[in-house]
C-alpha positions in Angstrom: -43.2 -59.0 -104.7 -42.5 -56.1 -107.1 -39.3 -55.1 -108.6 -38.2 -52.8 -106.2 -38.6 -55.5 -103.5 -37.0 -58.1 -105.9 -34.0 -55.7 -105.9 -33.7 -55.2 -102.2 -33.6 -59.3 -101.9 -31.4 -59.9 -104.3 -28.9 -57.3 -102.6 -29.5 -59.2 -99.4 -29.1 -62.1 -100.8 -25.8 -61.1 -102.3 -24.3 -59.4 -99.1 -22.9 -62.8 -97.4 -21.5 -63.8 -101.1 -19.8 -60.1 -100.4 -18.8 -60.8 -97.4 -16.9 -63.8 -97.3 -15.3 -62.9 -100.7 -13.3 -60.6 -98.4 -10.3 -61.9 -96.8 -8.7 -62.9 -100.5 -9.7 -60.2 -102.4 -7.2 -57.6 -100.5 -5.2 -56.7 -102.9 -4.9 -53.8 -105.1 -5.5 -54.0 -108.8 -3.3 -52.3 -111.2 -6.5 -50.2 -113.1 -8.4 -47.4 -111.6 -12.0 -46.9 -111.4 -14.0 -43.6 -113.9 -13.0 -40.9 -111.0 -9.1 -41.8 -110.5 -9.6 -44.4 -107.2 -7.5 -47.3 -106.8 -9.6 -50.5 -107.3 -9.2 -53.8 -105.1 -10.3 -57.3 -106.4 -13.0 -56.9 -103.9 -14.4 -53.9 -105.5 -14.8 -55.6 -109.1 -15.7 -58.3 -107.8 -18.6 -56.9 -105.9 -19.5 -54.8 -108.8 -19.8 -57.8 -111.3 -21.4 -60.2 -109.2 -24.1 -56.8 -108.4 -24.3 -56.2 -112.6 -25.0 -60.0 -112.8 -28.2 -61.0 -110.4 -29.2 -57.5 -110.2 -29.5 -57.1 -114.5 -31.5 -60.7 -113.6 -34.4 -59.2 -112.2 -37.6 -58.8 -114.6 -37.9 -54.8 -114.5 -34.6 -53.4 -114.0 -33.8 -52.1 -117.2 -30.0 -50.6 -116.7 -27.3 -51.1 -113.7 -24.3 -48.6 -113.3 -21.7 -48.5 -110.8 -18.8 -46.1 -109.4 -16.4 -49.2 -110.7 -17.4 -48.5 -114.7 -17.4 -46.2 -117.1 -21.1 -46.4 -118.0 -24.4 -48.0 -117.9 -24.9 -51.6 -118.6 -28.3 -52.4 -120.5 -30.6 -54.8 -119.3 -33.7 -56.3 -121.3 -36.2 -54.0 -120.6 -37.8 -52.2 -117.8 -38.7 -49.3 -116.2 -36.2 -49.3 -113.5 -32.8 -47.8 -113.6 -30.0 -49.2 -110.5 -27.0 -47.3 -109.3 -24.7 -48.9 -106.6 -21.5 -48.5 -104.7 -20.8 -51.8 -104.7 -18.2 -51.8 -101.8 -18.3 -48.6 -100.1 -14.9 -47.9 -98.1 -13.5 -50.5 -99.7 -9.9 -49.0 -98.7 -11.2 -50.3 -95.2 -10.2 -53.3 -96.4 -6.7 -53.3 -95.6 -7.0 -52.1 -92.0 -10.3 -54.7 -91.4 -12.7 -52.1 -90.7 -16.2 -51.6 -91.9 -17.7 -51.1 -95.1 -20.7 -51.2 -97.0 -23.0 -51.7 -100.2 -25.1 -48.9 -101.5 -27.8 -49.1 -103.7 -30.2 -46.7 -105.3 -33.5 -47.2 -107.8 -34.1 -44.9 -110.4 -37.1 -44.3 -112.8 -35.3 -42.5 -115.0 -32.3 -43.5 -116.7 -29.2 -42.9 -115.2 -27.8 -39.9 -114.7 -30.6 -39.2 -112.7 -32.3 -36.4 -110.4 -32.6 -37.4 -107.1 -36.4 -36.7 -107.3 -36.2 -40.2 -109.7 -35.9 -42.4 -107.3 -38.2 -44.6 -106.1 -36.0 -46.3 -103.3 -32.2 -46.7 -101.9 -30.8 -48.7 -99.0 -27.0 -50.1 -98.1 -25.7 -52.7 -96.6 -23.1 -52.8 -93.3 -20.4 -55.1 -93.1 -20.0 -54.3 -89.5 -19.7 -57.0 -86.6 -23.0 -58.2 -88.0 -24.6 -57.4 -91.4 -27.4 -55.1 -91.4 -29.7 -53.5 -94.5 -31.0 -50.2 -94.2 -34.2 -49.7 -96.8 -36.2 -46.4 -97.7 -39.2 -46.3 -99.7 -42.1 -44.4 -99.7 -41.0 -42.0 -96.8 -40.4 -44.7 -94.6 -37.0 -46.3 -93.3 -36.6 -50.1 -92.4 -33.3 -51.7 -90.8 -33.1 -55.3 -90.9 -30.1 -57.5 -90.1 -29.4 -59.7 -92.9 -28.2 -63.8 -91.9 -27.7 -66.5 -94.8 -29.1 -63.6 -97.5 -32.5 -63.4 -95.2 -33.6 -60.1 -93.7 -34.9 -60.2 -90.5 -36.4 -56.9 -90.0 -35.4 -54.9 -86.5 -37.2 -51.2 -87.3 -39.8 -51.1 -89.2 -40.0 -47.0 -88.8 -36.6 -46.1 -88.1 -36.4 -42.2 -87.5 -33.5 -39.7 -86.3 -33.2 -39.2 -82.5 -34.6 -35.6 -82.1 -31.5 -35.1 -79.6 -28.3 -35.4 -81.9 -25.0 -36.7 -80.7 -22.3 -37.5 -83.1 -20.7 -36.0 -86.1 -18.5 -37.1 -88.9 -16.9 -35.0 -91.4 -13.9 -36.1 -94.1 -11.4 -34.5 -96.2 -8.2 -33.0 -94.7 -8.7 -30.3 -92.1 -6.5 -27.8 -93.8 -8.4 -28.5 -96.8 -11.1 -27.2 -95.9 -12.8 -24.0 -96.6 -13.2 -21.4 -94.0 -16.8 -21.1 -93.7 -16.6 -25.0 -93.3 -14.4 -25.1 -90.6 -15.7 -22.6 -88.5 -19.0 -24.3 -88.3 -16.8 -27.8 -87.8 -15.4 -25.7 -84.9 -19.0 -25.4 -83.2 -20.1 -28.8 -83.6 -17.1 -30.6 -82.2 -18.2 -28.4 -79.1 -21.2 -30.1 -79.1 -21.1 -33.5 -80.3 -19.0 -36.5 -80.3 -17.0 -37.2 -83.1 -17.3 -40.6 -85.2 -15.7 -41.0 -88.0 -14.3 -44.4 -89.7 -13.4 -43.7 -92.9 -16.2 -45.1 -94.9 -19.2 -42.8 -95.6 -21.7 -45.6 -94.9 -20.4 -46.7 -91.3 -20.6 -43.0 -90.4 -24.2 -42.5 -92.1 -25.0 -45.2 -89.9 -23.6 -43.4 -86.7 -26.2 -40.5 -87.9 -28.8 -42.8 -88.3 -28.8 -44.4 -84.7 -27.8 -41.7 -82.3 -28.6 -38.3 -84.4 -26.2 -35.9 -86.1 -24.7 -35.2 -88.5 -22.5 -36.6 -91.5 -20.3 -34.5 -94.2 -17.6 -34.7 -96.8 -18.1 -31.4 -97.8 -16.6 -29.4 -100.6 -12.7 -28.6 -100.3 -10.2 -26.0 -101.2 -8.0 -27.9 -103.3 -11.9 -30.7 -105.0 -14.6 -27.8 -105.2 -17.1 -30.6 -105.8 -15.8 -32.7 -102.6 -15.4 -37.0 -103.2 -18.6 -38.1 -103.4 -20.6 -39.3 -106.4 -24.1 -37.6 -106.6 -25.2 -41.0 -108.5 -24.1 -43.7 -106.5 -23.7 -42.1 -103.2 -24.9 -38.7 -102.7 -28.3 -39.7 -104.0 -29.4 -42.5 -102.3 -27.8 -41.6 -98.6 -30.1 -37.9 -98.9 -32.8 -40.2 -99.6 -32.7 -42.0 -96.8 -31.9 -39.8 -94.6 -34.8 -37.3 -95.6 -37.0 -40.3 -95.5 -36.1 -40.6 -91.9 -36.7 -37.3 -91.0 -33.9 -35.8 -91.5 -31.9 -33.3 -94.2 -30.0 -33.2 -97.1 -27.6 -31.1 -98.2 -24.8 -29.8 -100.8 -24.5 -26.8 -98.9 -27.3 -25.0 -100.5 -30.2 -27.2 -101.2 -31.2 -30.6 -100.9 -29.1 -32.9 -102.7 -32.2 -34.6 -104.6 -32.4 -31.6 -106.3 -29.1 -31.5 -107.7 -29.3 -31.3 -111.6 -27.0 -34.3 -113.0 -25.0 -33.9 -115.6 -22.3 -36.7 -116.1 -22.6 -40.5 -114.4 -19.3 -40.0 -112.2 -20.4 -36.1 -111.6 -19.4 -35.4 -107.7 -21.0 -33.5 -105.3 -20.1 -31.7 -101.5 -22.3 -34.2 -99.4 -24.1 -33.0 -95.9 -26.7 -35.2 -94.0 -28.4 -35.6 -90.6 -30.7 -33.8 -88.3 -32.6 -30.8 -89.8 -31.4 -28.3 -87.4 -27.7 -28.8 -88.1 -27.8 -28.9 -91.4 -29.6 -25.9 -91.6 -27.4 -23.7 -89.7 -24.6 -25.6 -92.1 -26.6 -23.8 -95.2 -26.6 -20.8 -93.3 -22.8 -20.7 -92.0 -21.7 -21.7 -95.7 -24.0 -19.3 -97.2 -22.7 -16.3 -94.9 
């Protein structure tokens, strides 16, 4: 088993630790993470029990995480890990789902999204699932006791797309963005719960599309480029879909700071296309 493997396992392997850390880790913690967000105990504690078995694995040379400032060195190693280690965490309180992101770099971090080698995330949904992507090709698994038992060896987007997502506060949004948002709730169902990684997965399963996109009052949107931007584009271009920051692919972003933001557009090729065009206009 390589590294990259090693680091899929040990996330797996962490997920039920996660998981049941939950119900007395509710509360809100007095500090705020790099970009201004209002930490939990579950977020630190997911981040430092990530840092600590992930920094463990021969080969992973550097972790970083939305929850800290900057990069934590390991011993050596060629590869570079970026993670969101409780995505939606302010799910929490309401009990609805969340996630774990993960993303592995070549180069150290901040990267281009050309630099990585793989990404996946893990659901806390009614079961716990992984989603994997390397080397073009997408694997789910559902993950019991820390083992992955793998469901989709190939999983693609549906050609026939059927739900969209998008965040931020209608009257924040830009005009160009909601006049295309005005189409597509004509033609798809909408799904969103609050937690960019449940409604990824909406995408993923019944075809779409997914987008927090830039706003009137955040020009660069929410989302981190690093720890979620990156790895969700490469998954979803790995199973056949697009990428977008409403001009180009957002692998091809050019980082510039760890915490740098980014407007973040996913799903099926053809609606993210006519998104580039309808912002571009």
């Amino acid at each position: 088993m390589d590294a990259i493997e090693r680091v899929f396992e040990t996330v797996a392997e962490t997920a039920p630790d996660i998981r049941a850390s939950l119900p007395g880790r509710r509360e809100y913690e007095t500090a705020e993470n790099p970009t201004g967000d209002q930490m939990l105990a579950a977020d630190r504690y997911a981040d430092e029990l990530l840092e600590e078995r992930l920094l463990a694995i021969e080969g992973v040379a550097s972790y970083a995480s939305e929850e800290r400032e900057g990069v934590v060195e390991g011993e050596g190693g060629d590869l570079h890990v970026a993670c969101d280690p409780l995505d939606g965490s302010s799910n929490l309180k309401s009990n609805n789902v969340m996630g774990t992101i993960v993303a592995v770099y070549d180069d150290p971090l901040p990267a281009s999204g050309r630099a990585l080698r793989a990404a996946g995330y893990v659901l806390y949904g009614p079961i716990t699932s992984m989603v994997t992507a390397r080397d073009g090709t997408v694997a789910e698994a559902v993950v019991e006791d820390g083992e992955r038992t793998v469901v989709d060896d190939d999983l693609t987007l549906p050609a026939d797309p059927v739900v969209y997502g998008f965040g931020g506060r209608v009257p924040d949004w830009p005009d160009e963005f909601a006049a295309y948002a005005a189409e597509i709730e004509d033609e798809l169902k909408l799904r969103y719960g609050g937690a960019m990684i449940g409604d990824v997965s909406q995408v993923l399963e019944y075809g779409g599309i997914f987008a927090y996109p830039a706003l009137d009052s955040a020009t660069n949107g929410k989302l981190r480029l690093q720890f979620e931007g990156n790895p969700i584009g490469y998954i979803v271009e790995s199973a056949g879909g697009r990428s977008s920051d409403g001009h180009q692919s957002l692998l091809d972003v050019t980082p510039e700071r760890l915490h740098q933001r980014v407007p973040v557009h996913v799903g099926n090729t053809e609606l993210v296309d006519r998104l580039e065009r309808a912002l571009g206009e």
